[in-house]
Each structure stands twice: as C-alpha cells, then as structure tokens.
C-alpha positions as CSV (number, residue, x, y, z in Angstrom):
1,X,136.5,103.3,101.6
2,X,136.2,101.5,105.1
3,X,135.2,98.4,104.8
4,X,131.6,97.4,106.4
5,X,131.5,96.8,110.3
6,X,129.5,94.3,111.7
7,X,128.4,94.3,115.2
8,X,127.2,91.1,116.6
9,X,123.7,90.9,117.7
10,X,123.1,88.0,117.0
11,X,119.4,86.5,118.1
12,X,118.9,82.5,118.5
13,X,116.4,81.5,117.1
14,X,115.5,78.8,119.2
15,X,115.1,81.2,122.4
16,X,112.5,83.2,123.4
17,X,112.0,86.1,120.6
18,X,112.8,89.7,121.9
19,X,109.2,90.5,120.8
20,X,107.8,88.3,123.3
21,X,108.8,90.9,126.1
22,X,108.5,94.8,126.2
23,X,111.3,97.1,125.5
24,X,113.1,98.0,128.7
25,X,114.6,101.3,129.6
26,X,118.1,100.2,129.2
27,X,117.6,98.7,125.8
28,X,115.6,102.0,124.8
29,X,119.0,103.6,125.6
30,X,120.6,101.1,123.5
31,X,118.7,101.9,120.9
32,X,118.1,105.0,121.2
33,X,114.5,105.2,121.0
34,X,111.8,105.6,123.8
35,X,109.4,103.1,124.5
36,X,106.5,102.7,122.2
37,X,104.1,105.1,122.6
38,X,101.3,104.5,119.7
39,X,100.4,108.0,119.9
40,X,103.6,109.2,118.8
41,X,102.8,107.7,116.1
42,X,99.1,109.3,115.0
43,X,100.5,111.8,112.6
44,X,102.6,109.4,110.8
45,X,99.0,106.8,110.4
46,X,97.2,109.8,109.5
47,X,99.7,110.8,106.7
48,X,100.1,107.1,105.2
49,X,96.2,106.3,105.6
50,X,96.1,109.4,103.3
51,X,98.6,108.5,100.6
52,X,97.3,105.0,100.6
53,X,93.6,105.7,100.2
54,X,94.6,107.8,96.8
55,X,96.0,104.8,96.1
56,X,93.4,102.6,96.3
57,X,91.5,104.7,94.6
58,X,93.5,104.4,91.8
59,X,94.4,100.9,91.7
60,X,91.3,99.3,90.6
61,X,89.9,102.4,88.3
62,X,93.1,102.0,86.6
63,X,92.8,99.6,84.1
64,X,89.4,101.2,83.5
65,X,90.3,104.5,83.2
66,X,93.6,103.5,80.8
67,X,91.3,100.8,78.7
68,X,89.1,103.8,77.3
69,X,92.0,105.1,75.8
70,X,92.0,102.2,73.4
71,X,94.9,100.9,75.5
72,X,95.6,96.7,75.4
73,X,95.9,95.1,78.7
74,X,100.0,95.1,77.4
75,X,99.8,99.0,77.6
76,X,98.1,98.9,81.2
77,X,100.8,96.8,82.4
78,X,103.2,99.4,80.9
79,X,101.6,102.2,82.5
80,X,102.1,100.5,86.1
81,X,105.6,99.5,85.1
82,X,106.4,103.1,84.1
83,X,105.9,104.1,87.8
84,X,107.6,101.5,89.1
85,X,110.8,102.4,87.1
86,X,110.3,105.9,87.8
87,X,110.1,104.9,91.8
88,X,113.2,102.7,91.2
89,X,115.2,105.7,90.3
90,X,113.6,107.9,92.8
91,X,113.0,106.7,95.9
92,X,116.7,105.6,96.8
93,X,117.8,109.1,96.4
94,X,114.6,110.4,98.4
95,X,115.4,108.1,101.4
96,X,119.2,109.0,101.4
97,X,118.0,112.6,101.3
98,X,116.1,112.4,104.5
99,X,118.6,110.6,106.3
100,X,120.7,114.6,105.4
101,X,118.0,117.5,105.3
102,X,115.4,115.5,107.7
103,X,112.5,113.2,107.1
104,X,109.9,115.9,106.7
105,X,110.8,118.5,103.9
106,X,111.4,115.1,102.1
107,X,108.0,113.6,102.9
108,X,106.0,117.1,101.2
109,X,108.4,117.2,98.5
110,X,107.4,113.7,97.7
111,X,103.7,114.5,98.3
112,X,103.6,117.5,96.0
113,X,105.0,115.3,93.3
114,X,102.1,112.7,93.9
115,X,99.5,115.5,93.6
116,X,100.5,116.9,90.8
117,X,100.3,113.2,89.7
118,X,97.1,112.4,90.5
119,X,96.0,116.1,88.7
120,X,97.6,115.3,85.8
121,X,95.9,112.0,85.5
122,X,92.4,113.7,85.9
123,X,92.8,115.6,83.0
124,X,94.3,113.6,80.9
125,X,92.8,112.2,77.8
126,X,95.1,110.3,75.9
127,X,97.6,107.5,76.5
128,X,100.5,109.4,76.5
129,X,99.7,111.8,78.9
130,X,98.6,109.4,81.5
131,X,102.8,108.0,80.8
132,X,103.4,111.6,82.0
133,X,101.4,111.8,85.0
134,X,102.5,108.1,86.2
135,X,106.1,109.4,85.5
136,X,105.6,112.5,87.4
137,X,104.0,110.2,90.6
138,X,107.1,107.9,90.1
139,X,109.8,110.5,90.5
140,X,108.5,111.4,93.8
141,X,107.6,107.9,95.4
142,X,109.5,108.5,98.1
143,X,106.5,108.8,100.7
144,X,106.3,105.5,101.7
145,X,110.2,104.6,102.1
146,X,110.5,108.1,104.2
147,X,107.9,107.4,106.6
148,X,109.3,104.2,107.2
149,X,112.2,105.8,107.8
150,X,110.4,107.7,110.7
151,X,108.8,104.8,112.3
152,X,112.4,103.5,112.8
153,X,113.7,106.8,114.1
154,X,111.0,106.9,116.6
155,X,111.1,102.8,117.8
156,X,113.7,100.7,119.6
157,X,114.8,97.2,117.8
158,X,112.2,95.7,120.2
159,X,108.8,97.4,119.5
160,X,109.8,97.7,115.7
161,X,107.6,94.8,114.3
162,X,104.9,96.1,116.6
163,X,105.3,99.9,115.3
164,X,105.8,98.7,111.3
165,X,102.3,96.9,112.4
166,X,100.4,100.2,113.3
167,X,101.3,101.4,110.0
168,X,100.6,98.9,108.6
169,X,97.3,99.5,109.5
170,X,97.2,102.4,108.1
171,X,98.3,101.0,104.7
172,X,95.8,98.5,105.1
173,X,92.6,101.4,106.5
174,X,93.7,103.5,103.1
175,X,93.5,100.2,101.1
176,X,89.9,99.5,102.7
177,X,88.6,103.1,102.0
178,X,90.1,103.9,98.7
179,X,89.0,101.4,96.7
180,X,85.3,101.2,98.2
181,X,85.1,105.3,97.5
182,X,86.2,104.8,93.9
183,X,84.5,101.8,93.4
184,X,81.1,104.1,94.6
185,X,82.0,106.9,92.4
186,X,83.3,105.0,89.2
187,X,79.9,103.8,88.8
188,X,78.9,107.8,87.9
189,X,82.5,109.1,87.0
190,X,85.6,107.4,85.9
191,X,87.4,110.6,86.6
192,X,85.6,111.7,90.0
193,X,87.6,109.0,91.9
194,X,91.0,110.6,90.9
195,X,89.7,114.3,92.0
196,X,89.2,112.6,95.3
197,X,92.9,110.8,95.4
198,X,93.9,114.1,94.8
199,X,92.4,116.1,97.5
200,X,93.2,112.8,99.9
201,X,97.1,113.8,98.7
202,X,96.4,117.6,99.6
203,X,95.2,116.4,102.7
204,X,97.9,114.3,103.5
205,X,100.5,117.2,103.3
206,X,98.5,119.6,105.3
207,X,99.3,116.3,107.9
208,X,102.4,116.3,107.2
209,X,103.2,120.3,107.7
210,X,101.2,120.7,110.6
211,X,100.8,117.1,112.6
212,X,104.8,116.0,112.0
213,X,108.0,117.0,114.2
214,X,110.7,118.5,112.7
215,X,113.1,116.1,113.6
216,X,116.4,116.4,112.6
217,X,119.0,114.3,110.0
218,X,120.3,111.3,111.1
219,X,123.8,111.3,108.7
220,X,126.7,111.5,111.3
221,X,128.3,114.7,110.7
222,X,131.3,115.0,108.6
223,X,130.1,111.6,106.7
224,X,130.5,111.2,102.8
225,X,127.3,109.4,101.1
226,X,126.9,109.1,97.4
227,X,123.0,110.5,96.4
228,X,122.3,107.2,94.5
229,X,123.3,104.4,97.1
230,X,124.4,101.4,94.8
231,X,126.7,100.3,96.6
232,X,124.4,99.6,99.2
233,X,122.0,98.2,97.2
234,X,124.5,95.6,95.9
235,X,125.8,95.1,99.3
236,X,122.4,94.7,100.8
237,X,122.4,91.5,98.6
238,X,126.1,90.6,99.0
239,X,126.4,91.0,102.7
240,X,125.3,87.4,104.5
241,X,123.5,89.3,107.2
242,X,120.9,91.2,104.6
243,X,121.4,89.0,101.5
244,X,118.9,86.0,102.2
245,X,116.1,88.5,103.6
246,X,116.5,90.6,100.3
247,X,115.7,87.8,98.0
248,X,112.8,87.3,100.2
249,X,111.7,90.7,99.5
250,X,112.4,90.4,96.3
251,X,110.3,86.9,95.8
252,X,107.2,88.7,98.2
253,X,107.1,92.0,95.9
254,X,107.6,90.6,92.6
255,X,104.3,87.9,93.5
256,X,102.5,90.8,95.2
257,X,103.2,92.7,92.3
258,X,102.2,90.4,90.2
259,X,99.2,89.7,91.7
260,X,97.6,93.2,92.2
261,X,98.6,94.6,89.1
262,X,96.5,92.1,87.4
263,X,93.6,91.4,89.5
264,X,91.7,94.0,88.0
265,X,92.0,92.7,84.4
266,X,91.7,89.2,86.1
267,X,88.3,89.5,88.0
268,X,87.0,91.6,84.6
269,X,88.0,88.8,82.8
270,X,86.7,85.8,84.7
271,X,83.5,86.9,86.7
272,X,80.2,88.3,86.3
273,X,77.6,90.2,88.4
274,X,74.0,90.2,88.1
275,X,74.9,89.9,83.9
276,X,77.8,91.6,83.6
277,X,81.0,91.6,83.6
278,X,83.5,93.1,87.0
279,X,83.7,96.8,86.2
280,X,85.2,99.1,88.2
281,X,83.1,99.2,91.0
282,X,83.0,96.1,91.3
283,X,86.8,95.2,91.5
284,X,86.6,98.6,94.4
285,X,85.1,95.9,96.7
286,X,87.4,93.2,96.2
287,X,90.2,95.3,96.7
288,X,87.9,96.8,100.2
289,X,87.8,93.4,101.1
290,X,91.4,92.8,100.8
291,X,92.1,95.8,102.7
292,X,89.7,94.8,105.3
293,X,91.7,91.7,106.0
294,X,94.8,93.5,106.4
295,X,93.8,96.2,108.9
296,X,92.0,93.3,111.2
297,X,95.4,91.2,111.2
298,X,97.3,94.5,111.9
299,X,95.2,95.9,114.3
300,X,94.3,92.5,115.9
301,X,96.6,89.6,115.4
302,X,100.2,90.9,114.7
303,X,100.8,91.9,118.7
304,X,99.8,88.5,120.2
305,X,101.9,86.7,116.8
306,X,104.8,88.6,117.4
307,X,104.1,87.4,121.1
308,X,104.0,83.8,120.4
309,X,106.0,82.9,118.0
310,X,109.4,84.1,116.3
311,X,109.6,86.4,113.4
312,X,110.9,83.4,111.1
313,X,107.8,81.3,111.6
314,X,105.7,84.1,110.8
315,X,107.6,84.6,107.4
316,X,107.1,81.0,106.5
317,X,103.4,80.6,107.9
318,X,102.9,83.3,106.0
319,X,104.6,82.9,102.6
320,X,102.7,79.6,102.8
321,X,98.8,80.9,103.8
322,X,99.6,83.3,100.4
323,X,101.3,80.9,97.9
324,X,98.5,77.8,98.6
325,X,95.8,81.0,98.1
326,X,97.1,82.2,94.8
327,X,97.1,78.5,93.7
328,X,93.3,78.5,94.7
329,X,92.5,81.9,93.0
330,X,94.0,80.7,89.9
331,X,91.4,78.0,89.5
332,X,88.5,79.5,91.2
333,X,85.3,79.9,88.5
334,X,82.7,81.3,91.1
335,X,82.6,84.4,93.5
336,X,82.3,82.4,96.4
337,X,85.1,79.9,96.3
338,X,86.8,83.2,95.1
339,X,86.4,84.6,98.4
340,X,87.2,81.8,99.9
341,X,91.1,81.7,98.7
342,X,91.3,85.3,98.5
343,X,91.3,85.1,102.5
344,X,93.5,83.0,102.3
345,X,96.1,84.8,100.3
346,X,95.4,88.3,101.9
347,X,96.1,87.0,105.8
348,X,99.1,85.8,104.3
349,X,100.5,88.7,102.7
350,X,99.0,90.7,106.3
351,X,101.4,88.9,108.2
352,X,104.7,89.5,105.5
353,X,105.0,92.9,105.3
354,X,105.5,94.6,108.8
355,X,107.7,91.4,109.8
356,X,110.1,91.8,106.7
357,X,110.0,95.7,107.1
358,X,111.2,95.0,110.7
359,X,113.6,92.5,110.2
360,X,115.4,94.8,107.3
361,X,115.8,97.7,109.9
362,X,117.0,95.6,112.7
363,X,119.7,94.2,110.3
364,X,121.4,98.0,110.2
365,X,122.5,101.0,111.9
366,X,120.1,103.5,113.2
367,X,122.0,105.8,111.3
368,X,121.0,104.1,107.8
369,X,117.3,103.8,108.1
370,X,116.6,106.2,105.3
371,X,119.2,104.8,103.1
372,X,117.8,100.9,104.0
373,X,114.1,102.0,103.5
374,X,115.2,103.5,100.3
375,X,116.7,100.5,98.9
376,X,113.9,98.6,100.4
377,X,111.7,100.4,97.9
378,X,114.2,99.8,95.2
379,X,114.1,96.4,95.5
380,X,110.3,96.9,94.9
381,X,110.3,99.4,92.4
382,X,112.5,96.6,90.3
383,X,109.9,94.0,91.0
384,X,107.2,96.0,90.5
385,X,109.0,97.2,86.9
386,X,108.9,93.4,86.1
387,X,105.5,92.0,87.1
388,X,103.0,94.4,85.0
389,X,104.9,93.2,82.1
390,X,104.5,89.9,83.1
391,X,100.8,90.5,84.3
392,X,99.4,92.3,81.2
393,X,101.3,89.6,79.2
394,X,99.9,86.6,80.1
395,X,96.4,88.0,80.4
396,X,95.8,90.1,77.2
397,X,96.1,86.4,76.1
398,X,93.9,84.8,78.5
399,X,96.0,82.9,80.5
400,X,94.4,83.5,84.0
401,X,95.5,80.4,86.1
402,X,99.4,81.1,84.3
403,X,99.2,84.2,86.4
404,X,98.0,83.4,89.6
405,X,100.1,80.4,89.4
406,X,103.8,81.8,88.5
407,X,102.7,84.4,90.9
408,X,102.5,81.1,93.4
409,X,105.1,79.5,92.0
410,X,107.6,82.9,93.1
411,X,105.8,83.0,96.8
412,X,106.7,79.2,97.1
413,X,110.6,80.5,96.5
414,X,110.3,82.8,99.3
415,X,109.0,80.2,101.9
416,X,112.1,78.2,101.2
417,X,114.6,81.5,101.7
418,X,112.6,82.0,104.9
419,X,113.3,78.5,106.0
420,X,117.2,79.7,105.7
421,X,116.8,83.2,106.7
422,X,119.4,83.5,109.2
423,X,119.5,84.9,112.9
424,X,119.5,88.9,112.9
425,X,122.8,90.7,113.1
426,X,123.6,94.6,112.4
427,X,125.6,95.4,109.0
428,X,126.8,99.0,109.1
429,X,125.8,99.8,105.2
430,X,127.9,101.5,103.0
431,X,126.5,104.1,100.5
C-alpha cells in the first residue's frame, strides 16, 4: 500500500488569512474549482434546507412522540443513539460511494431511505417500531456528508469557508422552520408534524432529481478503495496534519450532541408556561430560535469574520462564546436569563461548524472529499452514539446542570486543541 503523500501547503498563521482575499483565476486552476458563484449553489441549499426542516421537525416532537409509548427518558436517548450508530456504519460507505458512481444517485438513495424513515415513524405505535424506523433513517444518513461532498467539488480552497457558510444557512433556515411548523402542529397532532417531514423529504428529492448536475466521480481511475474506509478513519486521527482538528470535531459533536439531544427533556423538565410545563410546542420555538441565530451569523457575519480574522481565532472565539453559554444554561431557573445564555451558546456553535467543515477539506486531496466528509460524519455518528446515552442518563435522574455542564466541560477541551491546531497542510488519505 503506498504510503500517504503530503504536499506542503502550509499557511502561517500569523500572515494575512487566504480568506481575507478573493480566489484568483490562477488559484481556481490550482484547485480546480471556478470562482464562487452562490448561485451554483441554489440547488444544493434547496436540497439541505429540505432535509433539515424534517429534521427539525422531528427533533423536538421527539421525546414527546417516544414518551407516550411509556418510554423513560433512558429509552429516548436510545432511540437517538440508535440512529447515530446506524449513521456511523452508513454514511462512511455512502460518502466513499459518491466519490465512485457520482454525488447524486448517492444523495436520492440516501433520501429514499430517510422517507421511508420518517413514514415509518408516522405509523408507528409501539417502541419497537419507532427502533425500526430510526434504524432505517440511520442506514441512509448519508445526505448530509454527500452534499458536503458537492460543495467541495464545486469550491476552490479559498472560498470553501465561505461556501460551507451558505449551507450552512441552509442547515440553519431548515432548523428555523422545522421546529416552529412542528411546534404549531404538535399542539393539534403529535403525528401531523412527521407527515410534514415527510413530504419535506419527498420534496427534497424531486430537488435533487431535477435541480442537481450530474456530475461525474471523482476516484482517479484505475484506483483501489476499500467500501468501509478505516483506514482512513484511523489515519485521519493518526496523521499530524488532520489529527488535532479531529479531536476538535470530536470534542464539538460530542457537546453538541449532548446538548440537543437533551434539551427537549431539559426545558420539559425545568420550565413552565402560563402553568404548565414545555411541551412540544413549546420546545419548537426554542429550537426556531436557535436556528434563527444560526442563519443570521451565516448569512451575515461569517463573510466579514472570515475577512478579519484567521480561521483558528474563530475556532477558539467560538468554542469559548459556547462553553461559557452552556455553563449559564446549566444554572439558568427563568425563561429570560435562559435566553440570555442560549444566545450565547448558539453564536458560538454558528461560528464552529462551517470553519471546521472547511478546515477538514482543505487538509486533503480534492480527490477524497467524499471519503473525508464521510468520516467527518463518522466521527459524529460516534459522538452522537455516546451523548444520548449520556443525555438521557443524567436527566431521567434529574441532574440538569450535570448535563449542561459536562457538556461545557467537553467544549472547554476543544478550545485548548484549537489553541494547538496547527497551520493547514494537504494529507493525500488512504482508504
């Protein structure tokens, strides 16, 4: 097996970030990628603000929906880990498998599996069959992973963070929509929400058939790639020029993890309305705000950060803004002061994920973006296996501030790795 090759590109830090200026025609050729052009992008927002808005329909009915089932707040975390393992194992494979047959065939695969998901889930009335359903969703999680994938196909190294910002917005818009449209219908039907996340996933296929090039694979020919890329996952960890910024993925997605898959239970827990406690509808507009905040930093701030100030001071500004938020969250006994550290938190996170995302594909060969994406989302599938567990654990016994607080405690960790994240240089992955 040829050993890995490592072409030097490196950045230092203390000069001027390449972000600051716009992609020339010269380094397009480097990289092999036009200019950005935000249009090019449109189908690819429109497919992701689809996925994402079943999403957040789901993510808050959730624990509601599983709950009537008799199911403990243990079980709920379960259910969320379930999917996560499922993803683990899937969306590796997935990613790898775009990078041969082409990003699209990949993408509906992986959206037929989510709709049949989400259908499942509808119908279901006992705890075992909403396993099935989650496990069905899982297998074919590669939706997000591929369209990564795409954005890098279609960027140079330059306009990356940019471009991962766009969609991020997207992310953020489906985030900000989902959860107020189930939050609005929960209050009549705990099952009309997941009707709607599943025509949104019909929807986003008809997107992808009709709105998304062709494109073509990206594997050089005559190249020999296992299906399950291990050895890249390993090495992603191994290799000095990936192995600091995947523990900082890791220590991001197992506190975001943490965090959102036991929100729900926490706000139901801890606050009241009018008399009662956070239902469903309820936690729908926390999770709107949440993605409110996101699509304004994406849409707004990210282009004049990226402008000002390196990619490593964003990581630790905002590993920072979210640890010091989660602290406040986990002693927060009113809505307002709630609000207050919940802004906090969410700019923070904002900020983290298009910057890591960016960083990770500039770190390897255009040739490997589906493969990198892919492990990307295996490195949070893992977390996200872990931190249910974790999340249902400590709150089926009532320990709210435990929760926000380890989930803190793991953001903390990543604001150190980011203080000794290295400059960039390009590893040529091995699969």
């Amino acid at each position: 097996m040829q050993s890995h090759v490592l072409k030097s590109t490196a950045e230092n830090e203390d000069t001027p970030n390449v972000l600051d200026v716009p992609a020339t025609h010269d380094e397009c050729i480097t990289t092999g990628a036009p200019p950005l052009q935000p249009r090019a992008l449109i189908p690819i927002f429109l497919i992701i603000a689809a996925d994402t808005m079943g999403l957040g329909i789901l993510l808050p009915l959730l624990p509601f929906y599983t709950v009537r089932t008799g199911a403990s707040a243990v079980a709920v975390g379960a259910l969320i880990s379930t999917y996560a393992f499922c993803s683990f194992l899937a969306a590796p494979l997935l990613g790898q498998l775009s990078d041969r047959y082409g990003r699209k065939p990949i993408l509906i695969l992986s959206q037929i599996g989510s709709l049949l998901g989400y259908v499942l889930f509808a119908l279901s009335n006992s705890l075992w069959l909403l396993f099935v359903a989650r496990t069905i969703d899982g297998l074919s999680a590669g939706n997000m992973s591929v369209a990564q994938a795409y954005v890098s196909d279609k960027t140079s190294a330059s306009d990356r963070t940019r471009a991962f910002g766009i969609t991020g917005a997207a992310f953020g818009l489906g985030l900000l929509l989902g959860p107020a449209i189930g939050g609005v219908l929960a209050a009549r039907s705990l099952r009309a929400p997941l009707w709607v996340a599943a025509g949104l996933s019909a929807v986003s296929i008809v997107c992808t058939a009709v709105l998304l090039p062709k494109g073509t694979s990206t594997v050089v020919a005559g190249s020999k790639q296992s299906i399950v890329p291990m050895r890249a996952m390993l090495q992603t960890f191994r290799t000095p020029e990936t192995g600091r910024l995947a523990w900082l993925m890791t220590c991001f997605y197992f506190a975001f993890g943490t965090y959102m898959s036991g929100q729900a239970l926490f706000l139901a827990g801890r606050f009241w309305w009018h008399g009662h406690r956070f239902g469903a509808e309820n936690v729908g507009l926390v999770f709107t705000y949440g993605g409110l905040l996101n699509v304004l930093v994406q849409a707004l701030l990210m282009k004049h950060l990226t402008k000002r100030f390196t990619e490593k001071s964003i990581l630790i500004a905002g590993f920072l803004l979210m640890g010091f938020g989660l602290v406040g969250i986990g002693v927060s006994s009113s809505i307002s002061v709630l609000i207050c550290f919940l802004t906090i938190s969410n700019l923070g996170s904002a900020v983290l994920r298009p910057v890591i995302l960016s960083q990770l594909s500039k770190r390897v060969s255009a040739s490997k973006q589906g493969l990198v994406m892919g492990v990307n989302q295996a490195i949070f599938s893992t977390t996200a296996i872990l931190s249910p567990l974790l999340s249902g654990t400590l709150i089926s016994r009532g320990l709210y501030t435990s929760w926000a607080w380890t989930a803190a405690g793991v953001v903390f960790i990543g604001s150190f790795v980011a203080f000794a994240l290295k400059p960039q240089t390009t590893v040529a992955l091995q699969s």
